[in-house]
C-alpha positions in Angstrom: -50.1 -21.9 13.3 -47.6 -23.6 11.0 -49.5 -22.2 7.6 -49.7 -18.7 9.2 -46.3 -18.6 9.9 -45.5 -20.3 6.5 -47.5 -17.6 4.9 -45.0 -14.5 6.9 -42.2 -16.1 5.6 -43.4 -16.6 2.5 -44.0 -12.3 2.5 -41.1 -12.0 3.9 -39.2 -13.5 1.2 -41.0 -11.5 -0.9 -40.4 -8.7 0.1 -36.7 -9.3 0.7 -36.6 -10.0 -3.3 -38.2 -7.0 -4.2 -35.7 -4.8 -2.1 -32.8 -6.6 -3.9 -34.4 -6.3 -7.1 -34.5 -2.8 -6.9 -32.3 -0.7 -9.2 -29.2 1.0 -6.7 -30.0 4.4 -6.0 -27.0 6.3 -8.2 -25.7 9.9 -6.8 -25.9 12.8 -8.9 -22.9 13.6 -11.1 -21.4 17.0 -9.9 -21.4 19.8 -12.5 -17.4 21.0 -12.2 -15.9 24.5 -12.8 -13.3 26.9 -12.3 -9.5 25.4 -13.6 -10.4 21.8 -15.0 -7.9 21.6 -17.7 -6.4 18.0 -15.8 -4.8 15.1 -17.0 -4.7 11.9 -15.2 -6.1 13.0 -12.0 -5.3 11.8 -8.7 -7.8 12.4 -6.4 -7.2 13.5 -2.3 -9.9 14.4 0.4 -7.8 16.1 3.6 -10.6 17.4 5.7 -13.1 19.9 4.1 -11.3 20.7 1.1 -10.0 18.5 -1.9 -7.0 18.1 -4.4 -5.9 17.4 -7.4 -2.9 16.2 -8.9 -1.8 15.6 -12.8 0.2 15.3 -15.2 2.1 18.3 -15.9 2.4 20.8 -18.6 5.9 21.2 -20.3 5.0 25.4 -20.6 4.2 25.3 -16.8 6.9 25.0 -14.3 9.2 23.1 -16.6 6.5 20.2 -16.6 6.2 19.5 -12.9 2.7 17.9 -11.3 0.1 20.3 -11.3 -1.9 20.7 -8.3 -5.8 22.0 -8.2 -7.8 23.0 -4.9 -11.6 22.5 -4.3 -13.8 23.7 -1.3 -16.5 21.6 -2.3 -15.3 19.4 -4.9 -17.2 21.4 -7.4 -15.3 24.4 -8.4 -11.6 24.0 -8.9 -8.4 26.6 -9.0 -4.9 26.0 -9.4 -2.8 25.7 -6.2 0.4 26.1 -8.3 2.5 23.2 -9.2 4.9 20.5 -7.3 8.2 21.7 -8.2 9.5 24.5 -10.3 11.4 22.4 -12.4 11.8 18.4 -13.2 14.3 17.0 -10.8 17.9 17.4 -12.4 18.2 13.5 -11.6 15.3 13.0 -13.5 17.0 14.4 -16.4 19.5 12.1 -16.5 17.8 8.9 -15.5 15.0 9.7 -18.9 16.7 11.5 -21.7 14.3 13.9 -23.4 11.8 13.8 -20.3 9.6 17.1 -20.7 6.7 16.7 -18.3 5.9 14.6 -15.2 2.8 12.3 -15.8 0.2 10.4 -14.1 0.3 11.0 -10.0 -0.6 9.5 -7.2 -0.8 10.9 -3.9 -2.0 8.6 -0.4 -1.6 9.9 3.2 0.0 7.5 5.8 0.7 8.2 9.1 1.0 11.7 9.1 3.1 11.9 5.6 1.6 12.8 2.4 3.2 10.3 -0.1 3.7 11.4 -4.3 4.4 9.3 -6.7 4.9 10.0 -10.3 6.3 9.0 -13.5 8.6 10.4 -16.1 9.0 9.0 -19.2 8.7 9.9 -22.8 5.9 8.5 -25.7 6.5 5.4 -26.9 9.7 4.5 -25.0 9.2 2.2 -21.9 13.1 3.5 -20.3 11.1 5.3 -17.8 11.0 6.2 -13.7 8.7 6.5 -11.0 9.5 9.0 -8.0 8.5 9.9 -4.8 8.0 13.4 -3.0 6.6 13.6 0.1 5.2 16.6 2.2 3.3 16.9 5.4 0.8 19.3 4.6 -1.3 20.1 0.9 -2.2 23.7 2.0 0.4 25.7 0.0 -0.4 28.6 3.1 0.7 26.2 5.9 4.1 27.2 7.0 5.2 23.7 6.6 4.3 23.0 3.0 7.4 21.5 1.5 7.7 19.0 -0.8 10.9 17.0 -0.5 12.2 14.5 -3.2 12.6 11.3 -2.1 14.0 10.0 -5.3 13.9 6.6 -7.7 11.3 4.1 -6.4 11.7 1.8 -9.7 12.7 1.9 -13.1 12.1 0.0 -16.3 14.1 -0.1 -19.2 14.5 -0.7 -22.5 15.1 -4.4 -22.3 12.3 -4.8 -19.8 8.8 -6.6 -21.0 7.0 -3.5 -19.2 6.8 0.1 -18.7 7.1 1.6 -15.2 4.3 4.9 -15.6 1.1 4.9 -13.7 1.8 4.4 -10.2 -1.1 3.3 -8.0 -1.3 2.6 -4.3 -3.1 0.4 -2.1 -2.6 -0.7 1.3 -3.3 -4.3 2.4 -5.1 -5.9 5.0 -1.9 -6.2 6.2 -0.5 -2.6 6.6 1.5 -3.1 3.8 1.6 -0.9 0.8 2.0 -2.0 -2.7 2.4 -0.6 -5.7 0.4 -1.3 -9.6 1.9 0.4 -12.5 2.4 -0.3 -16.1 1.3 1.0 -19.7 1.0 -1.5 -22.5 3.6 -3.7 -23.4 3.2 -7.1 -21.3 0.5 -4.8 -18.9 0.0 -3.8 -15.8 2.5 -5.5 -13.0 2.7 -4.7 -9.0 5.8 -4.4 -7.2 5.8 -4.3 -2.8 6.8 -1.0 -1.1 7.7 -0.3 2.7 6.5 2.1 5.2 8.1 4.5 6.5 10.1 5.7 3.4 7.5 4.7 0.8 10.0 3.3 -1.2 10.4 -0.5 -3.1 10.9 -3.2 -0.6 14.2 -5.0 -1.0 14.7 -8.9 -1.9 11.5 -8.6 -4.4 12.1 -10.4 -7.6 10.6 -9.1 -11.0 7.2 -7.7 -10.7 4.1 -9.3 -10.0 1.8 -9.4 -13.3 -2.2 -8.1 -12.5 -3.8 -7.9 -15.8 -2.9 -7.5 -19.5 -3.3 -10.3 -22.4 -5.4 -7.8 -25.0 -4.5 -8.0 -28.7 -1.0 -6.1 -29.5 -0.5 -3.5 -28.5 -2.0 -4.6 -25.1 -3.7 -1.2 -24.5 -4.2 -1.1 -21.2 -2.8 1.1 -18.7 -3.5 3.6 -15.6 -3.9 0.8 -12.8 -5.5 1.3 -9.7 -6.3 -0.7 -7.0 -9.3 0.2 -4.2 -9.4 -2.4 -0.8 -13.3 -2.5 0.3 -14.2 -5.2 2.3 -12.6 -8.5 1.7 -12.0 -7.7 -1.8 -9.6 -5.9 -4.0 -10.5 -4.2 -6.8 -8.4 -3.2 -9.7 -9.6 -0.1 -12.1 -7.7 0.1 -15.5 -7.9 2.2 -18.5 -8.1 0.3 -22.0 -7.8 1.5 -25.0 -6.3 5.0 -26.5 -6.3 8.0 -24.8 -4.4 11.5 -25.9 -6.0 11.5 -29.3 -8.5 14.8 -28.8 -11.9 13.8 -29.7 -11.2 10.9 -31.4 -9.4 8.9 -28.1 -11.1 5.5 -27.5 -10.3 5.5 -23.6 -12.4 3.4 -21.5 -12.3 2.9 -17.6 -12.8 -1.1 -16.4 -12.3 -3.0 -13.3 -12.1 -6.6 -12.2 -11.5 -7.7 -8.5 -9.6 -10.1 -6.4 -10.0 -11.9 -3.0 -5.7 -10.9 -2.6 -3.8 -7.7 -3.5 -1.6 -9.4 -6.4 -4.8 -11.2 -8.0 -5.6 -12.5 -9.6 -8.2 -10.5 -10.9 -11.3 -11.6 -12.3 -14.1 -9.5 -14.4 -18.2 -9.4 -13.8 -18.2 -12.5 -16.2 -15.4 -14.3 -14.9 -13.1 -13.7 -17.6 -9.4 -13.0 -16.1 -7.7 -10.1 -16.4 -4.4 -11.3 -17.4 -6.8 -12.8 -20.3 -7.8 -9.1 -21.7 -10.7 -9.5 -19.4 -12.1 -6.0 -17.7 -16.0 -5.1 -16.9 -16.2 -1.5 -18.4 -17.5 1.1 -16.4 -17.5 4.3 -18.1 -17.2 4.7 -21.8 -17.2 8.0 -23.9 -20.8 9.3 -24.6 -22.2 12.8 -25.4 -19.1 15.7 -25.8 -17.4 13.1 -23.6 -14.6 11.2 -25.4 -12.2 8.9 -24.1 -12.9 8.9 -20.0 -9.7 7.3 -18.2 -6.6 8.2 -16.2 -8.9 7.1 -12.9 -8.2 7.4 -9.6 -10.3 6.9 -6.6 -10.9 8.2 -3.3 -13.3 6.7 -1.4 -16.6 6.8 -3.1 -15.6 9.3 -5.8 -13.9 8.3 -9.4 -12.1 10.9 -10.9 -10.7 10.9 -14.2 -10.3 13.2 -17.4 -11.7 12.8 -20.6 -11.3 15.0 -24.0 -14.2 17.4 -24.8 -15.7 17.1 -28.2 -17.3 20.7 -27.8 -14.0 22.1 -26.5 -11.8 21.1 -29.5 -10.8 17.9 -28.0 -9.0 19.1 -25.1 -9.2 17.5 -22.0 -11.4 17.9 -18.7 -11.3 16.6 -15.3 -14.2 14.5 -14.3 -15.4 13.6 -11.4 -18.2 10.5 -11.2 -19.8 9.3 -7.0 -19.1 5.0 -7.4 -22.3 3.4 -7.0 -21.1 -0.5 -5.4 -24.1 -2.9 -5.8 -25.2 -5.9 -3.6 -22.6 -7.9 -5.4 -20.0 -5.9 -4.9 -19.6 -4.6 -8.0 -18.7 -0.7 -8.5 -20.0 1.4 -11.3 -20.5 4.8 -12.2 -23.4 7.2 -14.1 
């Protein structure tokens, strides 16, 4: 009796380490269409249909964040754009600002929540704002987007640049921010519910990941909760270059929201460590700009058989018995 039930466990085992030792079963990769000229997307499901926000265009509305509508998260048109012109405060706050970049837009409690960065290349005196709305249908009677104003600043004597906002929400309930672009990398400050703005009596902010060789290109932070773990997606290297950009999307993860955060090997990320995901291949050149909701990665990346310019992507995340994400 013994052997024979010896012997069951011993299939059992054995068939338990096949199932694990089975590749994961990836998703297809959607085939996109319609209006996909994006920037660093930010990625929102509300109900059946899905949006877009990015970085804006300085001959389109003045440079305000674009917004792009899907049905099926497959063809995309343009639902018009933010604002109709960068805020006037904005102006004044960054000198020579002529677009609004890198969104990100989270629902809580009812209230749509937009954050965004203005700044200009290679300066790190730079803003990140807030607008908030309570509807994304541009046909909905109530579809206003109010400015909410200044949720942090950086400036020239600062070690850090204060673009990229991302925004996760602890175990907690409470919402913090990652941002940063190069210089010492990417930091986190603590926000507050309901305004969505910075949390008072915070000191300077947390560091996540950085320590690469100068310039520190790294940039484009965002941070997923699943499970007991945080996750924080970057992008390393250069993007904006046309064909020739050397983006490349990597993650590391975390037991707490501020870190610190550790890559597939071990390495951590305030060491230049960072498990890449997704890397240029075929007319795709220099994926980054990420953002995630839910399962889905979206990001852009510059299209070698379109001259260069740039393409939204959008990729279903794969996560693995170990916990680890990654993408086709």
């Amino acid at each position: 009796m013994r052997r024979l039930a010896a012997l069951a466990a011993a299939a059992l085992l054995l068939l338990t380490s096949t199932a694990h030792a089975e590749p994961m079963r990836e998703r297809a990769v959607p085939v996109l269409s319609g209006d996909l000229r994006t920037h660093d997307p930010a990625l929102i499901q509300d109900g059946s249909d899905w949006y877009v926000f990015s970085t804006g265009d300085p001959a389109v509305a003045g440079g305000t964040v674009q917004v792009r509508r899907s049905t099926d998260g497959k063809h995309w048109t343009s639902a018009g754009t933010v604002f109709n012109s960068i805020p006037a405060w904005l102006r004044t706050e960054v000198p020579g600002v002529s677009n609004l970049w890198a969104p990100e837009i989270i629902k809580h409690a009812g209230t749509f929540y937009l954050y965004y960065s203005a700044s200009t290349f290679g300066s790190n005196r730079s803003a990140i704002a807030l607008a908030t709305n309570t509807t994304l249908n541009p046909n909905d009677p109530a579809y206003r987007w109010v400015d909410r104003g200044l949720v942090h600043r950086s400036v020239s004597t600062d070690d850090y640049n204060a673009i990229d906002p991302g925004v996760v929400t602890d175990h907690n309930g409470v919402p913090w921010m990652s941002l940063g672009s190069f210089w010492s990398g990417i930091r986190m400050i603590r926000l507050q519910w309901p305004s969505g703005l910075a949390a008072p009596g915070q000191g300077a902010p947390l560091r996540l990941a950085g320590g690469r060789p100068s310039p520190n290109a790294i940039e484009a932070p965002y941070v997923v909760r699943r499970g007991s773990w945080y996750y924080l997606f970057v992008s390393l290297d250069f993007c904006c270059r046309g064909s020739d950009s050397t983006y490349k999307i990597a993650v590391g993860r975390s037991r707490s929201v501020s870190g610190p955060y550790v890559d597939r090997q071990g390495t951590p990320m305030l060491q230049g460590g960072g498990t890449v995901i997704l890397s240029g291949s075929g007319s795709m050149a220099g994926p980054g700009g990420q953002s995630v909701s839910g399962d889905w990665l979206a990001h852009h990346y510059y299209d070698t058989q379109a001259g260069g310019d740039f393409r939204l992507g959008l990729r279903p995340i794969t996560w693995g018995p170990d916990g680890w994400p990654r993408v086709t």
